[in-house]
N, C-alpha and C positions, 0 to 999 in steps of 0.2 A: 323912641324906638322906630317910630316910621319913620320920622323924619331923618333919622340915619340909612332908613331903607332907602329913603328917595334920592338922597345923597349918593348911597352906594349905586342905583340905577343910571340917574345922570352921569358919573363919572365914567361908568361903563358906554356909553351911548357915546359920550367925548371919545372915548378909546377906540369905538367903532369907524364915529365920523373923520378922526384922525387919520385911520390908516384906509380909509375910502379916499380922503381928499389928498394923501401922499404917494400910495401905491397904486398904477395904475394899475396892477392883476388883481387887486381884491375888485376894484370896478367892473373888470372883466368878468369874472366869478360873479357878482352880481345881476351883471348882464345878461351872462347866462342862464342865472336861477330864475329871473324872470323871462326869458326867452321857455324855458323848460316848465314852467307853470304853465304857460300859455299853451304849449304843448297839451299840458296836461287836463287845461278844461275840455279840447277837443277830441282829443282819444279816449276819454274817460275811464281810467284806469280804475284797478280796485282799490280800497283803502289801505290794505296793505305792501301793495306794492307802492302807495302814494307814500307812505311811512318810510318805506326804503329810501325810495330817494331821496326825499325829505332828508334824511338824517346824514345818506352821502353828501348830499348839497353843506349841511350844517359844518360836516367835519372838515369838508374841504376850504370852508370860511373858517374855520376854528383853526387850521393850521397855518391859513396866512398872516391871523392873528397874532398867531403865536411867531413865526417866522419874523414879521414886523416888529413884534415886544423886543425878540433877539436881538436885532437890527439896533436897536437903538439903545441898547443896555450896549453892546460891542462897543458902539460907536461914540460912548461917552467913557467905558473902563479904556478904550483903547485910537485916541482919535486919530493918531499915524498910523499905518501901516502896518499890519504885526501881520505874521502867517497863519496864527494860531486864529487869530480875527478871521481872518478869512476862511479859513476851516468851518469856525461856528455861523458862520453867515452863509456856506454853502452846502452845510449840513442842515438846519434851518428852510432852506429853502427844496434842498433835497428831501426834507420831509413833505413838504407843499407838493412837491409831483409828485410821491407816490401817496399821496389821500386823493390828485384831482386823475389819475389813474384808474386808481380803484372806483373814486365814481365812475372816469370813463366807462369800466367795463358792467357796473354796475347798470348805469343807462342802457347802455347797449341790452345787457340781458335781460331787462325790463323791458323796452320803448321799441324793441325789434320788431315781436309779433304784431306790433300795432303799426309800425312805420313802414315795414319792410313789405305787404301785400298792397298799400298804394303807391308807395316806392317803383313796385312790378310792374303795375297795370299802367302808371306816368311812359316807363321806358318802351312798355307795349305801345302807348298811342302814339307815339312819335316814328319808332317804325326800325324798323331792323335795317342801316344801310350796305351792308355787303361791303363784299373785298371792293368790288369797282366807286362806288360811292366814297369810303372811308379813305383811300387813295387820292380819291379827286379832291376831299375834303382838305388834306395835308397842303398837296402841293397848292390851294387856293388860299390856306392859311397864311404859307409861307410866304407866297405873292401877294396879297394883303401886307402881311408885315412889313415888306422890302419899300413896297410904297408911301406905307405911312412914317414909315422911318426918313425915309427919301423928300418926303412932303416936311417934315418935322424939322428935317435939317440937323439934329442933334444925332448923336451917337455913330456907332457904327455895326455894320454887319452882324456881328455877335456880342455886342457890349456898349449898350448902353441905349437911349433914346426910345421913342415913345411908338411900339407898347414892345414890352418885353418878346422879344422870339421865344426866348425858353419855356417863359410863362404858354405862351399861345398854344404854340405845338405839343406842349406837355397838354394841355387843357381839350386840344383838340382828338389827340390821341387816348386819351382819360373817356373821352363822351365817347368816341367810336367804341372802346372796349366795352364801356357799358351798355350803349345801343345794340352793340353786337350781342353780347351775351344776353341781357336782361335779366341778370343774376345781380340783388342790389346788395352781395358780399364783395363781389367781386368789383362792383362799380367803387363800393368804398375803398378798397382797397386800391385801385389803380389811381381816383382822385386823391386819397392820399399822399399815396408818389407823385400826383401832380403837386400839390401844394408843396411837400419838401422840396422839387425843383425848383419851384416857385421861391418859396421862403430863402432858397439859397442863394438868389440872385441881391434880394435884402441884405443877408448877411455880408456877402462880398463889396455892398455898396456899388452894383454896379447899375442899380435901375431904381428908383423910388419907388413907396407903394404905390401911387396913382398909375406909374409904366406898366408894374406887375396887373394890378384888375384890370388896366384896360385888355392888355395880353389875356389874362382869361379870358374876359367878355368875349375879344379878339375871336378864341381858339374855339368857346364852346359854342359860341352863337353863328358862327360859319357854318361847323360841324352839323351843327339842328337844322340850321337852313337848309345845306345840301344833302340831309337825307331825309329832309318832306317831299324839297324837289324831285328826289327822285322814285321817294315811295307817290307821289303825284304822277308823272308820263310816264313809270313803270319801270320797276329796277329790272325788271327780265331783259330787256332790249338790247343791258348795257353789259350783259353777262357775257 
């Protein structure tokens, strides 16, 4: 009887390690749970909310699990092409985002109180850049980008070469919103929108990912600079 136990353990562990070593989103998923532990020795949450997440984290590896088992029962009852294949391989996976979903929001309504009042006080020290600052910020981004592109030799104007404009300005415009407000709902939500801009230049295949982070980097480290600089010789002067 054990030794059937130990069988049945092993086996499951192979099932594990399999779809770690073939799917890169259950990697990702685990990235995260470790990123989110880490989290969690330093906020020190309570034990029941640690049981919360815990168990979202569990479900949302238990459906890529399963998503993956799909996958590969489809892809042996049916190795061409069929629609109905595809149906269960994107139902399957449609089950996957809404478990890593519902953790989102689960996280979120845990990890807030804790994240969100040194989230505040970060946007406080950096400094609130005003309409003249946040202006000057863009059009330096932009200028920046034109050059490095120019320097790079590759792409053009608005497609393509290193670092993405989209990425930048989107990234630039994202940090001003949130420096300006210092509301960390609203910072999320406008970086957001920055990354789907971001993400879209991916999907179009019109920038790599190295184009796209440099363009953040680009967008948001501009931004920080020129409104220290000017919380430094005085945003009043420039009003």
């Amino acid at each position: 009887m054990t030794h059937r136990f130990i069988d049945s353990v092993d086996f499951a562990i192979q099932g594990i390690l399999h779809a770690t070593r073939t799917q890169k989103h259950m990697r990702y998923h685990f990235c995260a749970a470790i990123l989110l532990l880490v989290a969690v020795l330093f906020l020190r949450i309570s034990a029941l909310e640690f049981t919360v997440l815990s168990l979202s984290v569990a479900f949302v590896l238990f459906a890529e699990m399963l998503n993956t088992a799909v996958e590969a029962i489809v892809d042996l009852v049916s190795p061409d092409y069929h629609p109905l294949a595809k149906v269960a391989k994107d139902v399957a996976a449609g089950a996957v985002l809404i478990a890593a979903f519902g953790a989102g929001v689960m996280g979120y309504a845990i990890l807030s109180k804790y994240i969100f009042p040194f989230y505040r006080r970060l946007l406080t020290m950096i400094g609130t850049p005003g309409e003249m600052a946040t202006l000057v910020s863009i059009i330096i981004v932009v200028i920046v980008v034109i050059i490095l592109k120019a320097l790079s030799g590759a792409g053009s104007s608005l497609q393509g070469g290193l670092p993405s404009g989209h990425a930048a300005v989107a990234f630039s415009i994202a940090t001003s919103v949130s420096l300006n407000t210092g509301d960390p709902v609203i910072s999320i939500l406008t970086i957001t929108l920055a990354v789907m801009v971001s993400h879209s230049r991916l999907l179009m295949r019109i920038h790599t990912l190295r184009e796209v982070i440099f363009g953040v980097a680009t967008g948001s480290l501009i931004t920080i600079l020129i409104t220290l600089l000017f919380r430094t010789i005085g945003v009043e002067q420039f009003q």
